[in-house]
One Martini backbone bead per residue (centre of mass of N, CA, C, O) as a GRO file, in nm:
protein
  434
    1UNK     BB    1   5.676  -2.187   2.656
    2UNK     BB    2   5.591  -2.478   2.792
    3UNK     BB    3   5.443  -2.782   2.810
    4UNK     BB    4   5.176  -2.892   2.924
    5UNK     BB    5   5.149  -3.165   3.153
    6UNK     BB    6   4.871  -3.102   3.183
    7UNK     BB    7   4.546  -3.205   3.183
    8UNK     BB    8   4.252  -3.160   2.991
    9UNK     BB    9   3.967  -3.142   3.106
   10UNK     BB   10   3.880  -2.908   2.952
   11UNK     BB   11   3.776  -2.887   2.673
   12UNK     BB   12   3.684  -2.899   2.378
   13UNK     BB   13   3.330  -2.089   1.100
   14UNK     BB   14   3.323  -2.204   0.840
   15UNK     BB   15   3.562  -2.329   0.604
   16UNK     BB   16   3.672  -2.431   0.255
   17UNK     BB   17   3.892  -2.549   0.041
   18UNK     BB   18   3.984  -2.435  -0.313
   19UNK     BB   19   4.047  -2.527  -0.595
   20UNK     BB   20   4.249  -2.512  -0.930
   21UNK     BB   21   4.155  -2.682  -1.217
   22UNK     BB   22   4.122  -2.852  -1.471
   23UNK     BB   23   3.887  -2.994  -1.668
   24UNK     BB   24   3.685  -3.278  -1.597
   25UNK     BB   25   3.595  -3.529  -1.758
   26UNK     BB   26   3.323  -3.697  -1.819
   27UNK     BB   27   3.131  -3.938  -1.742
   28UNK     BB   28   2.926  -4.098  -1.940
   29UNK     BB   29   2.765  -4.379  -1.805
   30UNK     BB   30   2.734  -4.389  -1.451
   31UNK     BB   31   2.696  -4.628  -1.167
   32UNK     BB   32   2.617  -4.786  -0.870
   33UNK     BB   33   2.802  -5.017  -0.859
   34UNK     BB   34   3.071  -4.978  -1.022
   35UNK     BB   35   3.130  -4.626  -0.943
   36UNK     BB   36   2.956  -4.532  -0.669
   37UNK     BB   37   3.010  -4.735  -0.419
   38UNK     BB   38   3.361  -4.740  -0.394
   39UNK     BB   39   3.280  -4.443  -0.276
   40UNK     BB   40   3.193  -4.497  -0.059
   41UNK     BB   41   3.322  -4.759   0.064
   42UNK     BB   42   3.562  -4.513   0.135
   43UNK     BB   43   3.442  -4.259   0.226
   44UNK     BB   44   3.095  -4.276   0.380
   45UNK     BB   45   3.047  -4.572   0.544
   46UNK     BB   46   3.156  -4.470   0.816
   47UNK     BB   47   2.846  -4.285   0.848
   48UNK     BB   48   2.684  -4.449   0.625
   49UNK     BB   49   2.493  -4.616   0.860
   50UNK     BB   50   2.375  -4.810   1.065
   51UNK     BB   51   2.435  -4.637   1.372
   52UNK     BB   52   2.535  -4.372   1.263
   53UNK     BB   53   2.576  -4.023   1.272
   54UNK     BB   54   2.417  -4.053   1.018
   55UNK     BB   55   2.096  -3.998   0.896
   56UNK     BB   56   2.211  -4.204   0.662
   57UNK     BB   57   2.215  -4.480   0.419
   58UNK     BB   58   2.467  -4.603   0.168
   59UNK     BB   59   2.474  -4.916   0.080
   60UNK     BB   60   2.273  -4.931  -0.066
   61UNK     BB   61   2.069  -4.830  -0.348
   62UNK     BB   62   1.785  -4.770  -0.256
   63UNK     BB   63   1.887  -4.589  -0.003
   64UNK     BB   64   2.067  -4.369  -0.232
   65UNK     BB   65   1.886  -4.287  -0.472
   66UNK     BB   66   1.778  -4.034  -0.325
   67UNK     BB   67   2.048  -3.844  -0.281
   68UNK     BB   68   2.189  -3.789  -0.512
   69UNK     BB   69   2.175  -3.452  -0.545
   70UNK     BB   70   2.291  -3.420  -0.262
   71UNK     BB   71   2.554  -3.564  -0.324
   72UNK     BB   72   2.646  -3.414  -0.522
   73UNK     BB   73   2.653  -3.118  -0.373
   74UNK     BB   74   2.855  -3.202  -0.143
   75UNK     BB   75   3.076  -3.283  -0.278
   76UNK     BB   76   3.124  -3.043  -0.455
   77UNK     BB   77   3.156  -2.797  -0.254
   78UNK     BB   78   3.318  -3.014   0.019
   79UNK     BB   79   3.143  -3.087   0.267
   80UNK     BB   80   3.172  -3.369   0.132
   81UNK     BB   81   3.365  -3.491   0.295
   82UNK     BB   82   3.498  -3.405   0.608
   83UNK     BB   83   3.742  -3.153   0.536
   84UNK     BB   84   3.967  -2.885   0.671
   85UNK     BB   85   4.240  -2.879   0.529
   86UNK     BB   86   4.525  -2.719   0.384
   87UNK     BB   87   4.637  -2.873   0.097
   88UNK     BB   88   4.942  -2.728   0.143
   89UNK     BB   89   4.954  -2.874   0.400
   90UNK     BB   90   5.056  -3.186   0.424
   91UNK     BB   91   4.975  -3.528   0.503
   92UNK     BB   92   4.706  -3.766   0.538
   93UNK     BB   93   4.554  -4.080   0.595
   94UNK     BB   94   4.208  -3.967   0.690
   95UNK     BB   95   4.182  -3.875   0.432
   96UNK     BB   96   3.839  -3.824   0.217
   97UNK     BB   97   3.867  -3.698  -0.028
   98UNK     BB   98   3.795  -3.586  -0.328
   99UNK     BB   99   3.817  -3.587  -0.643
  100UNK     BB  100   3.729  -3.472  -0.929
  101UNK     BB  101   3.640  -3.742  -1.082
  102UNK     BB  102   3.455  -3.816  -0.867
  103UNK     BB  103   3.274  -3.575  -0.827
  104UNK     BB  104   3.174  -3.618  -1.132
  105UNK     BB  105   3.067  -3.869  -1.120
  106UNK     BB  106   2.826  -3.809  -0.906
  107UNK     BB  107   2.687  -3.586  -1.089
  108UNK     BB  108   2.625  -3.769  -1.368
  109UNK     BB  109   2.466  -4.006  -1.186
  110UNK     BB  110   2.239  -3.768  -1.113
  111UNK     BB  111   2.200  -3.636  -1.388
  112UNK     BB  112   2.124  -3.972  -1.502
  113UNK     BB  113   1.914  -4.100  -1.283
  114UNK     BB  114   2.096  -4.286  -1.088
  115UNK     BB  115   2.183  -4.569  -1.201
  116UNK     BB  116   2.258  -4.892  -1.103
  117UNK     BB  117   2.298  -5.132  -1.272
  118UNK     BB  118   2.515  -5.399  -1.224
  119UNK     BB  119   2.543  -5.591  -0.968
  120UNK     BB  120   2.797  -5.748  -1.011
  121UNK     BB  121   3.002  -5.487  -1.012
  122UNK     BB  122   3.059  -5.531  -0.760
  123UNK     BB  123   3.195  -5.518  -0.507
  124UNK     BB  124   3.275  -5.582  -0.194
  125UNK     BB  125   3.173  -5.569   0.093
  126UNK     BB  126   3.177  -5.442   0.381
  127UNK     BB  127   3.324  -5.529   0.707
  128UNK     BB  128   3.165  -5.424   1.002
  129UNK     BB  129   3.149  -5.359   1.307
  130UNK     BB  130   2.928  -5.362   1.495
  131UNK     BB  131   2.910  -5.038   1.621
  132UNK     BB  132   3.161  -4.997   1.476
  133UNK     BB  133   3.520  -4.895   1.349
  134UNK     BB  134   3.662  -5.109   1.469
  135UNK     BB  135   3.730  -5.351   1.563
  136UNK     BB  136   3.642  -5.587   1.761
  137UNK     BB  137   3.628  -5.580   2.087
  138UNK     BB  138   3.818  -5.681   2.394
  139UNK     BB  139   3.649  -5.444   2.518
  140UNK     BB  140   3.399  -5.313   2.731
  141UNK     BB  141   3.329  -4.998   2.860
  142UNK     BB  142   3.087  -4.852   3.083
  143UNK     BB  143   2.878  -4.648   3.229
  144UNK     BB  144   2.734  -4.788   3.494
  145UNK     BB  145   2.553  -4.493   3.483
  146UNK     BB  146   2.344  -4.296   3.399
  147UNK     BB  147   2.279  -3.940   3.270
  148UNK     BB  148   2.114  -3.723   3.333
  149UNK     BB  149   1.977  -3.451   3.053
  150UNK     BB  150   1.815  -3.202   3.032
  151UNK     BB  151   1.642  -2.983   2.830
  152UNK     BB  152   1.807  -2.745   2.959
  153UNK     BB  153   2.087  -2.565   3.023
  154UNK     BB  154   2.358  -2.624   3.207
  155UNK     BB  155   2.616  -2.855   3.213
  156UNK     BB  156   2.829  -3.016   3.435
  157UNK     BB  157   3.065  -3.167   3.457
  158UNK     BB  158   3.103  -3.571   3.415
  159UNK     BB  159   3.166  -3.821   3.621
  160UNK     BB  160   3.326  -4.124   3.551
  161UNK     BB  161   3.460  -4.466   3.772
  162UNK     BB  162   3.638  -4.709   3.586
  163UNK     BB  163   3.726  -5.024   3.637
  164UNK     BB  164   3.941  -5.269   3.474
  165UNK     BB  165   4.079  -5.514   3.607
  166UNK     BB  166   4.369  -5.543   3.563
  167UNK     BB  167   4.587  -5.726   3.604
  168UNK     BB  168   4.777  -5.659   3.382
  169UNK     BB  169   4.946  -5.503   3.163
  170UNK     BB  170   4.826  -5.269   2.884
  171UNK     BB  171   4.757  -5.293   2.544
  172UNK     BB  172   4.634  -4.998   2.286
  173UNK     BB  173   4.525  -4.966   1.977
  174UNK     BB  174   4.250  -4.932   2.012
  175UNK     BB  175   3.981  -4.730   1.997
  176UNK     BB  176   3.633  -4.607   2.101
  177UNK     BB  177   3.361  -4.396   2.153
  178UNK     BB  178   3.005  -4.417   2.248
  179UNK     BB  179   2.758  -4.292   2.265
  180UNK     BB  180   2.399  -4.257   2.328
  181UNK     BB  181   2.406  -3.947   2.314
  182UNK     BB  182   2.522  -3.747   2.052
  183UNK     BB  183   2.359  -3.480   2.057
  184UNK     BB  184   2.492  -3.406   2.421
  185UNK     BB  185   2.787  -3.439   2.298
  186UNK     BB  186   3.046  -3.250   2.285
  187UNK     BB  187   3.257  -3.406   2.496
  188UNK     BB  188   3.506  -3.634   2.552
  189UNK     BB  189   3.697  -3.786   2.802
  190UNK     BB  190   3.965  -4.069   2.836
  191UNK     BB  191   4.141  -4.143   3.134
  192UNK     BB  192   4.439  -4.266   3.310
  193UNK     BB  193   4.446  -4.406   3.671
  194UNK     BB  194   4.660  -4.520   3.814
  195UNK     BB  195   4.679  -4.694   4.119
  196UNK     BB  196   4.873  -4.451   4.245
  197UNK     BB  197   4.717  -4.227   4.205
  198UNK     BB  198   4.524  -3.931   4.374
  199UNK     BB  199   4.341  -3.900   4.149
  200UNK     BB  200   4.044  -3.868   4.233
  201UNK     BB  201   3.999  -4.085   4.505
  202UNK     BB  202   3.726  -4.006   4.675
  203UNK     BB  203   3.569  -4.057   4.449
  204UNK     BB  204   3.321  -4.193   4.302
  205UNK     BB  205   3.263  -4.562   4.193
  206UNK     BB  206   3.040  -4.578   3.909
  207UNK     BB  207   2.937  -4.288   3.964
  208UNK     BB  208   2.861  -3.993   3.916
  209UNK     BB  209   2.963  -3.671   3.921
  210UNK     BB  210   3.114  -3.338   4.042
  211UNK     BB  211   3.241  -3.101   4.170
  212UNK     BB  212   2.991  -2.981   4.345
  213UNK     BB  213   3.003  -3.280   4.494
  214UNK     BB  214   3.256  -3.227   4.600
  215UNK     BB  215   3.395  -3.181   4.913
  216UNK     BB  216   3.684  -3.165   4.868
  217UNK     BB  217   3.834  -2.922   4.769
  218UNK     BB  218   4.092  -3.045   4.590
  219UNK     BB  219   3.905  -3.187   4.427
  220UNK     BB  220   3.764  -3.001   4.282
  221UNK     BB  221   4.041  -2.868   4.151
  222UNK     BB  222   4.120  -3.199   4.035
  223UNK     BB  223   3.860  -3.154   3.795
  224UNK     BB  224   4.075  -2.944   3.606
  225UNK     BB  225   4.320  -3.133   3.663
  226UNK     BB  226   4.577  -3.348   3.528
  227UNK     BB  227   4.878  -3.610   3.481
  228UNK     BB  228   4.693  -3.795   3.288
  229UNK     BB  229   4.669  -3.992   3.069
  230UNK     BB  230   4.506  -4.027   2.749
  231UNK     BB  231   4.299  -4.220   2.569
  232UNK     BB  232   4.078  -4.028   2.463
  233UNK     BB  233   3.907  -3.813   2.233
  234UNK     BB  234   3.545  -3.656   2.218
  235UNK     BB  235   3.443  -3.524   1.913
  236UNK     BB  236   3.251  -3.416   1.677
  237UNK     BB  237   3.387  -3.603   1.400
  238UNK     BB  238   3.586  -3.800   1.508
  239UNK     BB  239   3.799  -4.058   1.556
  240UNK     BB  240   3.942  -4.276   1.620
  241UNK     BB  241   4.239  -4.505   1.777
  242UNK     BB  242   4.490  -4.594   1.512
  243UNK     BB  243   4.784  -4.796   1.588
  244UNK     BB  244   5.024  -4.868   1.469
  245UNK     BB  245   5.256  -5.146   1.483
  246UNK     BB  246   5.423  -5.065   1.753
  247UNK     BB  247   5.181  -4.948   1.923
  248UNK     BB  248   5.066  -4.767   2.234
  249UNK     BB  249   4.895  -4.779   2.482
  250UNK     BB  250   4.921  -4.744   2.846
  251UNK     BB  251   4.792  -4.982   3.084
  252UNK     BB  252   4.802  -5.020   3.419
  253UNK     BB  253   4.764  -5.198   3.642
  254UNK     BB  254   4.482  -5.122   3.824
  255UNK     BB  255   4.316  -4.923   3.667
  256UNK     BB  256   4.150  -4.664   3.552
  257UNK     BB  257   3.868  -4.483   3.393
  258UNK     BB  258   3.814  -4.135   3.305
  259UNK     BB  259   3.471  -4.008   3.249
  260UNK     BB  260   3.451  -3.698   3.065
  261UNK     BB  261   3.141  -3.495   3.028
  262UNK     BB  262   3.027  -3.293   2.782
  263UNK     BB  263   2.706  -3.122   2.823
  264UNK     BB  264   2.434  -3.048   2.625
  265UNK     BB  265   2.145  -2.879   2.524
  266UNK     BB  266   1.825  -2.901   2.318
  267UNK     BB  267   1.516  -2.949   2.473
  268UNK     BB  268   1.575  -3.308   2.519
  269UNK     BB  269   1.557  -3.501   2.734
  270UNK     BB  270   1.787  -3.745   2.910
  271UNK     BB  271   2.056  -4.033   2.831
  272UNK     BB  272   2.337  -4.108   2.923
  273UNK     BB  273   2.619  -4.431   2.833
  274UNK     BB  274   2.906  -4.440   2.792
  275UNK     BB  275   3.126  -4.603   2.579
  276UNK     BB  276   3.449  -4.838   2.538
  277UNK     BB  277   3.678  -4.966   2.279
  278UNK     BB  278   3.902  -5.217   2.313
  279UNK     BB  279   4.240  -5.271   2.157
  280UNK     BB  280   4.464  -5.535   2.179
  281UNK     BB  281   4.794  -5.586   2.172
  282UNK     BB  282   4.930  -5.881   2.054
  283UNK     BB  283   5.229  -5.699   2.167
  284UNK     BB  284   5.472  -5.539   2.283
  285UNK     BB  285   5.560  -5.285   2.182
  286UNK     BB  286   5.820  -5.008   2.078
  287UNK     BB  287   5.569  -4.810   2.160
  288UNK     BB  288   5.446  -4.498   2.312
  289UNK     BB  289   5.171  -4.333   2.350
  290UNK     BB  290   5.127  -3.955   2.401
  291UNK     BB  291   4.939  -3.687   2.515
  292UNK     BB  292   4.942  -3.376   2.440
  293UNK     BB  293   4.978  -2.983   2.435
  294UNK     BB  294   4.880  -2.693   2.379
  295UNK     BB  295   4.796  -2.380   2.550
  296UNK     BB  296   4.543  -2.111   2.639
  297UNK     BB  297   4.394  -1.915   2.925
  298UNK     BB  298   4.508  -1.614   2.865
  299UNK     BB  299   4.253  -1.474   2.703
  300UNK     BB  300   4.099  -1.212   2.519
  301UNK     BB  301   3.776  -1.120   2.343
  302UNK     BB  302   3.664  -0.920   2.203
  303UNK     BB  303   3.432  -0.759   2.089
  304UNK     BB  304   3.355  -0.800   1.769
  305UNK     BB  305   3.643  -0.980   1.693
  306UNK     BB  306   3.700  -1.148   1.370
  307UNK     BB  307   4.069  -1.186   1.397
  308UNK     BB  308   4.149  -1.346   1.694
  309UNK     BB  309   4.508  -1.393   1.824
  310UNK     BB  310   4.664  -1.718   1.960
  311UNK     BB  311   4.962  -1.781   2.094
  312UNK     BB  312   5.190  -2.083   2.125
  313UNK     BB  313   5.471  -2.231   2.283
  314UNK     BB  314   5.721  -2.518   2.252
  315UNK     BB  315   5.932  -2.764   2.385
  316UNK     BB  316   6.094  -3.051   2.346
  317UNK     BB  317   6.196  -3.259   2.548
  318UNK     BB  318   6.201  -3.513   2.394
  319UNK     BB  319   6.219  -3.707   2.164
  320UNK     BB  320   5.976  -3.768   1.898
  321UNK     BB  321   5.685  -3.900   1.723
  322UNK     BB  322   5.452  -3.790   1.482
  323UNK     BB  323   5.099  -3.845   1.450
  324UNK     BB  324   4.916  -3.639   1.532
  325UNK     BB  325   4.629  -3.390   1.533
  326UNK     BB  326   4.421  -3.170   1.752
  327UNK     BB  327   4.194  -2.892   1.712
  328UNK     BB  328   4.028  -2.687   2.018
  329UNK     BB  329   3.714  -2.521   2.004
  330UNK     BB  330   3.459  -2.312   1.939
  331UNK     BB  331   3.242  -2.128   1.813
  332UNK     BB  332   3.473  -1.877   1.757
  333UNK     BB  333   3.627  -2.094   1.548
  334UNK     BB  334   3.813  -1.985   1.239
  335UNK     BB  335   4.140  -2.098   1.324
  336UNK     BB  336   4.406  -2.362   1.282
  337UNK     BB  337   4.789  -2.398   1.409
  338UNK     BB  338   5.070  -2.605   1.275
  339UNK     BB  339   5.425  -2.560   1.399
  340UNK     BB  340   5.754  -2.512   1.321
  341UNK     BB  341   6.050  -2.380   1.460
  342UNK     BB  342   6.316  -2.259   1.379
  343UNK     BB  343   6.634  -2.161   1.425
  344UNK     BB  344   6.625  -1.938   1.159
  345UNK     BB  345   6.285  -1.854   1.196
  346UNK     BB  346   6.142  -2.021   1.051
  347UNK     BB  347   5.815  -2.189   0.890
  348UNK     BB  348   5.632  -2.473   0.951
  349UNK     BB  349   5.378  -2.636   0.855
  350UNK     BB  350   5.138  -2.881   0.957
  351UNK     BB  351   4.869  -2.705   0.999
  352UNK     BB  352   4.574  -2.573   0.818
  353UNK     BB  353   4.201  -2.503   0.980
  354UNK     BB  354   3.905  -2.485   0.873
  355UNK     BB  355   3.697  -2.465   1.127
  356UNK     BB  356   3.447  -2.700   1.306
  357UNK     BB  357   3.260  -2.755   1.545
  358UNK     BB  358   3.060  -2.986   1.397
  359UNK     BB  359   3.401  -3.107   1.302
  360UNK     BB  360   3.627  -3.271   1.514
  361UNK     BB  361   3.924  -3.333   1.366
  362UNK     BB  362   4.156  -3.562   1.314
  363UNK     BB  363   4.515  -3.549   1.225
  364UNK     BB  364   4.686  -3.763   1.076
  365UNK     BB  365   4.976  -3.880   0.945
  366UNK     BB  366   5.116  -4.005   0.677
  367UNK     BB  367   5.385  -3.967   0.803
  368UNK     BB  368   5.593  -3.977   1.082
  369UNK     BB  369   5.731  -3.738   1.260
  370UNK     BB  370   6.053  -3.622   1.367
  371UNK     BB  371   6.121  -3.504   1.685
  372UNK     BB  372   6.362  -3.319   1.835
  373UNK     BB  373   6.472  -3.218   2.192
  374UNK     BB  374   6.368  -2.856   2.104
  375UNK     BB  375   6.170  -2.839   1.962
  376UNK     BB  376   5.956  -2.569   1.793
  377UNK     BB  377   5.618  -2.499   1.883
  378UNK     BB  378   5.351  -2.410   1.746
  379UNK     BB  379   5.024  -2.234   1.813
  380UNK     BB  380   4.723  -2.101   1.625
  381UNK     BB  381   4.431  -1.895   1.681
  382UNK     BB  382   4.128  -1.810   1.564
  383UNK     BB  383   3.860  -1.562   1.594
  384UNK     BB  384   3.478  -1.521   1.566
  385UNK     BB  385   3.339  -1.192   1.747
  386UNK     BB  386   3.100  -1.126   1.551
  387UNK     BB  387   2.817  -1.117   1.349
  388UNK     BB  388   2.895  -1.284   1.127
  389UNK     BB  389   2.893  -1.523   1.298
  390UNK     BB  390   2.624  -1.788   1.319
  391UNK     BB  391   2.723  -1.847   1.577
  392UNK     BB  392   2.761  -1.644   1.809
  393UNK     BB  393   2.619  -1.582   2.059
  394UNK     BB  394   2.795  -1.338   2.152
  395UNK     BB  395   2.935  -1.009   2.031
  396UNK     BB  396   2.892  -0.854   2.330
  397UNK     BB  397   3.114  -1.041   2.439
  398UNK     BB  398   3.362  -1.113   2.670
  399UNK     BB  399   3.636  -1.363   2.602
  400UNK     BB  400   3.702  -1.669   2.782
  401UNK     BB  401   3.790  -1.923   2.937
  402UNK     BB  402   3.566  -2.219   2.938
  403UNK     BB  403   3.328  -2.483   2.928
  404UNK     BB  404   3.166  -2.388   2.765
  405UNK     BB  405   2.993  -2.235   2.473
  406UNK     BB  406   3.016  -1.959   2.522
  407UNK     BB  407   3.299  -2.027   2.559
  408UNK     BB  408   3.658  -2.117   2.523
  409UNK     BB  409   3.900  -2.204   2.374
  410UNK     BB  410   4.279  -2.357   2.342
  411UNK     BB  411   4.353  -2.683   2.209
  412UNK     BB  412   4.682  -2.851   2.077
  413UNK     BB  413   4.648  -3.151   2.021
  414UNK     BB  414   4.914  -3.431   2.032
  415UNK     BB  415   5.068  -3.715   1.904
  416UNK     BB  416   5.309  -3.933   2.071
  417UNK     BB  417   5.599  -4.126   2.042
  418UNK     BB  418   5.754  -4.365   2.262
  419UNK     BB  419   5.911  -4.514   2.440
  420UNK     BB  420   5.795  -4.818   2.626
  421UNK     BB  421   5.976  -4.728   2.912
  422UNK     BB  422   5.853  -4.497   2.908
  423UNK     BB  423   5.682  -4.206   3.052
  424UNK     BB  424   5.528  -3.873   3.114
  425UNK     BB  425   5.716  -3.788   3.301
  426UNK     BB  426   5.987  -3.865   3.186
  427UNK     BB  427   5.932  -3.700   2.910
  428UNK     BB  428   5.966  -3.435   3.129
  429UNK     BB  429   6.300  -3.469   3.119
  430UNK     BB  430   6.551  -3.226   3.094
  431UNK     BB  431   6.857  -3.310   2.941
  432UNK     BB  432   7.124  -3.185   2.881
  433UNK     BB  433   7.339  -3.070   2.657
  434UNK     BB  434   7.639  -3.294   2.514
   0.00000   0.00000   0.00000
């Protein structure tokens, strides 16, 4: 199977890898200026903030230490910070995981009744962009218009068309989504739509639709995939995307951005009003950034099976540099795959997840890795629809692939680096071999 070249509209088991090491020796006497602040400061402040989506702010000492036990705890467990990835396979450079001596740290700190210290000893503070994790942003695009959503029931995904109004093209190095309401957003994608694209012409520009708001039968189902670049994808957990210099998105003159937005229900009506933050490369890269993708649609997961195995593969059409991975399943989601096949029939692990569908992490490769034209990439998710899994609706459905989360996906998204004045569609041009 070759590379979906459409962009999926439909985007979309918790557990933690243990290692074992000798013991690690524990510090005398750690205070929170000297010894754990650097350790938030690098590790967990950038969800432990005002206005981030973590539920406490860990800035201030008087702030942090009522959690003292609790981050001993959770420290300790590895449930934070969180990340999923098998340490045996790859190195990423958003890796948060704290070492073991840091962890001994957090607990002794806590165990001694979390002494505050010499204040003196601090580090010096971080500056956040207020309201961001990227630099302040050189421009903000919001949804026009808020989206209500209901207290219950499920919600048909959500469009608005955002024009961008730039006079010329534009390169875009970081990007970051802000929901209005992060507890009701499963997931958002932000599309660019070229000026010349056909892709849901007709829909309205600047207020919400449906697909089944739109009249024209060709657009109802041009609302479930589309051949357009995307902006960047947004779930629970998820990072920015901030990319190294001489890289950027390429947005042409005169597009638009399409937010896509999956809503779910919680019990409590509300508004959202999804905001994107963009940082413009300061010269032309030498780099296109463009998301791919593994996928399939083709699957179906009987009743009851605990480690159902769904595998895709494709071929690269042209060189290109890898730079992260991104993988997406929901509730029945217990593990994501991605590999090299070698042509000796080897096979190289490029990254193994045990999945967590409410921290849908992507994972940044630590040095972007070459892959040459024909590289065969595997893709392999595995579900768990039994009783054991305490997120699973429902273990007597068989399930196929649906746009809700009642419903599965399988889509193993990757980014990649190509030259700059390649698009996505020329690079899906496979030239004979020489």
């Amino acid at each position: 199977m070759r590379f979906s070249f459409i962009g999926i509209v439909a985007l979309a088991g918790l557990g933690v890898y243990f290692h074992q090491q000798a013991p690690v020796p524990t510090p005398s006497r750690p205070t929170f200026y000297r010894d754990v602040l650097p350790i938030l400061q690098n590790h967990c402040q950038n969800c432990h903030r005002e206005g981030e989506i973590a539920p406490m702010s860990f800035v201030t000492y008087e702030q942090t230490r009522p959690w003292a036990p609790s981050i001993a705890s959770a420290t300790a467990s590895r449930m934070m910070p969180p990340w999923f990835a098998d340490p045996r396979f790859g190195k990423f450079s958003d890796d948060p995981s704290l070492s073991d001596q840091q962890v001994a740290m957090l607990k002794a700190w806590s165990d001694q009744g979390a002494p505050a210290g010499n204040p003196h000893d601090a580090p010096p503070p971080c500056h956040w962009a207020q309201g961001w994790n990227i630099p302040k942003p050189d421009l903000v695009l919001q949804m026009p218009v808020p989206v209500k959503i209901p207290a219950r029931g499920e919600v048909e995904y959500t469009y608005e068309i955002v024009p961008t109004h730039f006079a010329k093209d534009t390169w875009v190095q970081m990007s970051e989504m802000r929901p209005s309401s992060r507890d009701h957003v499963h997931h958002a994608v932000v599309y660019i739509r070229p000026p010349d694209s056909r892709w849901l012409r007709h829909a309205p520009i600047g207020q919400p639709f449906t697909a089944s708001t739109l009249s024209d039968p060709e657009e109802k189902r041009q609302a479930h995939e589309t051949t357009s670049d995307l902006m960047l994808v947004y779930a629970p957990g998820s990072s920015p995307d901030q990319w190294p210099d001489g890289m950027a998105k390429f947005v042409p003159a005169g597009s638009d951005l399409v937010f896509q937005m999956h809503y779910t229900t919680n019990g409590k009506a509300t508004a959202d009003q999804t905001a994107i933050g963009l940082v413009f490369a300061a010269k032309r890269p030498q780099k296109r950034v463009i998301t791919l993708q593994l996928n399939d649609h083709a699957f179906m997961i009987p009743p009851g099976a605990d480690n159902f195995r769904v595998e895709v593969q494709g071929t690269l059409p042209n060189d290109a540099l890898l730079l992260s991975l991104f993988p997406h399943m929901h509730l029945r989601g217990k593990r994501f795959e991605y590999d090299i096949v070698h042509d000796d029939g080897s096979i190289e692990t490029l990254l193994r997840v045990n999945y967590h569908f409410h921290w849908q992490l992507s994972y940044k490769l630590a040095q972007p890795r070459f892959l040459k034209a024909g590289t065969k990439l595997r893709a392999i998710a595995w579900y768990d629809n039994s009783r054991n899994n305490p997120h699973n609706p429902d273990p007597d459905k068989t399930v196929y692939w649906g746009d809700q989360t009642s419903d599965e996906m399988m889509v193993g998204f990757f980014d990649v680096a190509i030259p700059a004045a390649i698009d996505k569609e020329q690079f899906f041009i496979r030239h004979p071999a020489r």
